[in-house]
C-alpha positions in Angstrom: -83.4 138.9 -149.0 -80.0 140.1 -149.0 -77.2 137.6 -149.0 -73.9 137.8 -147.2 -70.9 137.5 -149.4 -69.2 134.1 -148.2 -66.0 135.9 -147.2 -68.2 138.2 -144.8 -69.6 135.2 -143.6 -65.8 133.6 -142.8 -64.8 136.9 -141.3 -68.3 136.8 -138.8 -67.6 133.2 -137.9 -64.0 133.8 -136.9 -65.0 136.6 -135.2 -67.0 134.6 -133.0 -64.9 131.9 -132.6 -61.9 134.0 -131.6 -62.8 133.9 -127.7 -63.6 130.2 -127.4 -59.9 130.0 -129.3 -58.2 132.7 -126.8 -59.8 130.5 -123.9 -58.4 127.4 -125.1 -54.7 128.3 -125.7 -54.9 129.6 -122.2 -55.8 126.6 -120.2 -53.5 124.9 -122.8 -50.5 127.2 -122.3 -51.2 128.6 -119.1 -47.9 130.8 -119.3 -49.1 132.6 -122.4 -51.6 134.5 -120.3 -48.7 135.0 -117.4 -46.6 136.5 -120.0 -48.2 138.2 -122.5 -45.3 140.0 -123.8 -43.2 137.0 -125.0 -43.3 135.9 -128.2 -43.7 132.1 -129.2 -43.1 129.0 -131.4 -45.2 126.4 -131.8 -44.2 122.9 -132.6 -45.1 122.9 -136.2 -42.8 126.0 -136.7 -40.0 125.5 -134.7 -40.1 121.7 -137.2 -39.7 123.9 -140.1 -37.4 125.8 -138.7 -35.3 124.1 -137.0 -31.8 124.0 -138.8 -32.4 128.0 -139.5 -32.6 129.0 -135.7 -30.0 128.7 -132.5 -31.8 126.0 -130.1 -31.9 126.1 -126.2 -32.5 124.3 -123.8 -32.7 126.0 -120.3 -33.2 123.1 -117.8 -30.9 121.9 -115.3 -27.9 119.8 -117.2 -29.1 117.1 -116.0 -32.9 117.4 -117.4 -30.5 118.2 -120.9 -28.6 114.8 -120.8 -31.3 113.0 -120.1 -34.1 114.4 -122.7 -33.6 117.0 -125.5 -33.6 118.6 -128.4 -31.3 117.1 -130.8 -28.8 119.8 -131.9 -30.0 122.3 -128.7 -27.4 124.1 -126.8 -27.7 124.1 -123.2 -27.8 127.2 -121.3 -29.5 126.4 -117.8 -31.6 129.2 -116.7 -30.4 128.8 -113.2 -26.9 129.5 -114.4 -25.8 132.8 -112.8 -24.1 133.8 -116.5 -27.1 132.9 -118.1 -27.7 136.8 -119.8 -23.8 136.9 -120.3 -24.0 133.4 -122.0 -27.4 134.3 -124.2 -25.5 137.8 -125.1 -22.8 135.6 -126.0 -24.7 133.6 -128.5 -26.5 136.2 -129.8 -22.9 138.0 -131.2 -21.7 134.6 -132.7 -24.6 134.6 -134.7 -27.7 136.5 -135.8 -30.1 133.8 -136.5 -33.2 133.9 -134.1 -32.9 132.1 -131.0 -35.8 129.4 -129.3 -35.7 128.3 -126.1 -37.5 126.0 -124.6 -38.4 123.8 -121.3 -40.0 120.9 -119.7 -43.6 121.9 -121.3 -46.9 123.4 -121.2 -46.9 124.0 -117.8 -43.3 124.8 -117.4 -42.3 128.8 -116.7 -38.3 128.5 -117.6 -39.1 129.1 -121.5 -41.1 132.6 -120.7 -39.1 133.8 -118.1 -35.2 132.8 -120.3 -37.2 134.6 -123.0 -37.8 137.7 -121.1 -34.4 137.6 -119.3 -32.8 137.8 -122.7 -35.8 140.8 -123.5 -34.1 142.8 -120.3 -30.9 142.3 -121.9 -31.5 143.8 -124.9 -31.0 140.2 -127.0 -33.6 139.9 -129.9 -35.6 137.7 -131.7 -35.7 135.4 -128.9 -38.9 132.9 -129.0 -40.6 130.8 -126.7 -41.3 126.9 -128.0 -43.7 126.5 -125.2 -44.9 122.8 -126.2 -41.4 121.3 -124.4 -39.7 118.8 -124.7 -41.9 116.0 -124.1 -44.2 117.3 -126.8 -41.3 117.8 -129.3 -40.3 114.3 -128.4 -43.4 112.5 -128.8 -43.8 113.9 -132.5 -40.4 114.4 -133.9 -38.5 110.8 -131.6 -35.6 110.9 -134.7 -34.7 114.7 -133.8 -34.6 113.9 -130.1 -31.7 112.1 -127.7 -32.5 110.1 -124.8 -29.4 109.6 -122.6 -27.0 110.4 -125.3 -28.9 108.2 -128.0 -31.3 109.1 -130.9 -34.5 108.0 -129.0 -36.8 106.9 -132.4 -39.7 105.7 -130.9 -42.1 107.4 -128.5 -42.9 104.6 -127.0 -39.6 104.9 -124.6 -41.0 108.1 -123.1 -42.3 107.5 -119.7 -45.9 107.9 -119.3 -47.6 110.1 -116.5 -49.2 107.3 -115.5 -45.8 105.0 -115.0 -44.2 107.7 -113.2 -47.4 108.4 -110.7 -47.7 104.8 -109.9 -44.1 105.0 -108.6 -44.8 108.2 -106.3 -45.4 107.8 -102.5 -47.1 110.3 -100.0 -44.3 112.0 -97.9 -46.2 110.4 -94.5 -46.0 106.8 -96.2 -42.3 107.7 -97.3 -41.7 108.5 -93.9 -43.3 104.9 -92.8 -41.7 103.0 -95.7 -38.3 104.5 -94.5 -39.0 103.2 -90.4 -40.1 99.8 -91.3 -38.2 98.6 -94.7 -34.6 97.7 -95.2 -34.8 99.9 -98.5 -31.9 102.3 -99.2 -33.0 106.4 -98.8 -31.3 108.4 -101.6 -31.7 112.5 -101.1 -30.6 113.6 -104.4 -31.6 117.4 -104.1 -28.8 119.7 -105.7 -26.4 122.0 -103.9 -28.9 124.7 -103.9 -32.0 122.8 -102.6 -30.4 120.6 -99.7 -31.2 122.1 -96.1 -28.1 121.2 -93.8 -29.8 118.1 -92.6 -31.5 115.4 -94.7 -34.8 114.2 -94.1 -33.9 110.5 -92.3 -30.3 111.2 -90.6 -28.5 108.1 -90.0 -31.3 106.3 -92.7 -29.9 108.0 -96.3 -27.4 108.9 -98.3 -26.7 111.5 -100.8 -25.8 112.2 -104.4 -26.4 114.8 -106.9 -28.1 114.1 -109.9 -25.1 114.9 -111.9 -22.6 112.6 -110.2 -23.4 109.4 -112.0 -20.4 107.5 -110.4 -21.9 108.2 -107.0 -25.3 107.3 -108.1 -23.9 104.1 -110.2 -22.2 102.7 -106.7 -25.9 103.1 -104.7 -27.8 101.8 -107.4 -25.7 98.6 -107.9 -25.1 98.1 -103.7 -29.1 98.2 -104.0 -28.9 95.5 -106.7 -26.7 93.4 -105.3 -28.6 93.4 -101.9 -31.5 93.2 -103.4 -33.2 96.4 -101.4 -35.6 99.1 -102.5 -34.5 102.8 -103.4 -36.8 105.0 -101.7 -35.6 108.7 -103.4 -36.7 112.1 -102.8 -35.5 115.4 -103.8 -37.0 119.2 -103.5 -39.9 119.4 -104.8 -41.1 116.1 -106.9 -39.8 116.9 -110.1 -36.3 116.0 -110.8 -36.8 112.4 -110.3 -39.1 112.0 -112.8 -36.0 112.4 -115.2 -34.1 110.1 -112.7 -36.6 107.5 -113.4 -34.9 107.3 -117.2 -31.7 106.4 -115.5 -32.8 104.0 -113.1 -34.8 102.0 -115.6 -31.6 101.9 -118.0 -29.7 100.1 -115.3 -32.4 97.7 -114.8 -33.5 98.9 -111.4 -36.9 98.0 -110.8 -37.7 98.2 -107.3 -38.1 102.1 -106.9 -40.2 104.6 -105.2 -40.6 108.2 -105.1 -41.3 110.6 -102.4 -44.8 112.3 -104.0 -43.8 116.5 -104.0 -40.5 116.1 -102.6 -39.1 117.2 -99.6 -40.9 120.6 -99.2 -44.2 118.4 -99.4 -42.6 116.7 -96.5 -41.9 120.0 -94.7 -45.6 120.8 -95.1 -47.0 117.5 -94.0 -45.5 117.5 -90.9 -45.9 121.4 -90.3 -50.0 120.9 -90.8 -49.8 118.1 -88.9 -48.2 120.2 -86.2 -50.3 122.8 -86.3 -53.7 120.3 -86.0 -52.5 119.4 -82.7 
């Protein structure tokens, strides 16, 4: 009988492994499929090479100051400049560049990377774990509203931030029959000319914190639930940091934000 060498034997076996791999990182890292043509970090590397690469994070400022990177820039992705501010970058200094987002199922790192591909800035990488993933196993290299966050125990679980969600109709309900306070908190951007409850809410953006600090205590001091929404159901799950810091427990969030809303009562419309 002739015998395989071992190595041949490796080389056959990884061979045959190699799809049930490719099929894993894809339901893993959906984007990696979406956009094949960006190049990627993963958490283990961008660890080892942190202090020799130019960090960014490309959320929405306030997403930065609540959660990052220690040591990342922020460059929002949504900033008109952002290619002007990337070329920027990339002429003060040489090194590669990572960028990076909210996490596995989060486009912004992809798409910043391919921006900066359009505009001829290389060596741009995608660390498509996120931030929560970074955060989880590197807490000392990681700042939770401005301090080093250390344990991974103060990240807010799925499940905390799911038991605080609300379907839009309930919102709706909660908003008619309670004496809670209704805080729209979409950005400049997002907000339709009309709130959701006229006469029933008030407004703030995420990034006025002395607006949001006078709601929040008025809520305190009366005692009153916030009921909160904003576009789409995502932003105030970094909201939830800040409320929890100033001891607010009493709290609810419209589930998918005001365009599930939209669609709720559109389908219910339409059934009629």
């Amino acid at each position: 009988m002739i015998r395989a060498h071992p190595i041949f034997r490796f080389l056959a076996l990884a061979l045959w492994l190699m799809p049930l791999l490719v099929v894993a990182e894809t339901a893993e890292f959906p984007g990696r499929k979406i956009y094949p043509d960006i190049s990627v970090i993963t958490l283990e590397q961008l660890k080892a090479r942190r202090h020799e690469v130019l960090v960014v994070d490309v959320r929405s400022a306030y997403e930065y100051q609540t959660l990052h990177i220690t040591g990342a820039i922020n460059i929002p992705l949504a900033d008109e400049h952002f290619a002007g501010r990337m070329a920027n970058l990339r002429a003060e200094n040489m090194n590669g560049i990572v960028v990076y987002c909210n996490g596995k199922t989060c486009m912004k790192s992809y798409q910043a990377a391919r921006k900066c591909a359009e505009a001829n800035i290389a060596s741009v990488y995608a660390f498509d774990a996120g931030i929560m993933d970074w955060a989880r196993a590197y807490p000392g290299a990681a700042k939770l509203l401005g301090e080093t966050l250390d344990n991974p125990d103060r990240l807010i679980s799925g499940d905390d931030f799911r038991r605080r969600l609300i379907d839009p109709g309930v919102f709706g309900e909660r908003v008619a029959s309670s004496n809670a306070y209704v805080l729209d908190v979409r950005d400049r951007f997002q907000r339709d000319a009309l709130g959701l409850f006229p006469g029933r809410e008030w407004r703030a953006f995420l990034d006025d914190s002395e607006k949001l600090d006078r709601y929040i205590h008025k809520s305190l001091r009366e005692g009153r639930a916030l009921l909160i929404y904003d576009a789409a159901g995502k932003q105030v799950r970094w909201l939830q940091y800040y409320l929890q810091s100033k001891g607010v427990h009493k709290y609810y969030f419209m589930a998918g934000g005001a365009r599930a809303y939209y669609k709720e009562m559109t389908d219910e419309f339409l059934a009629r």
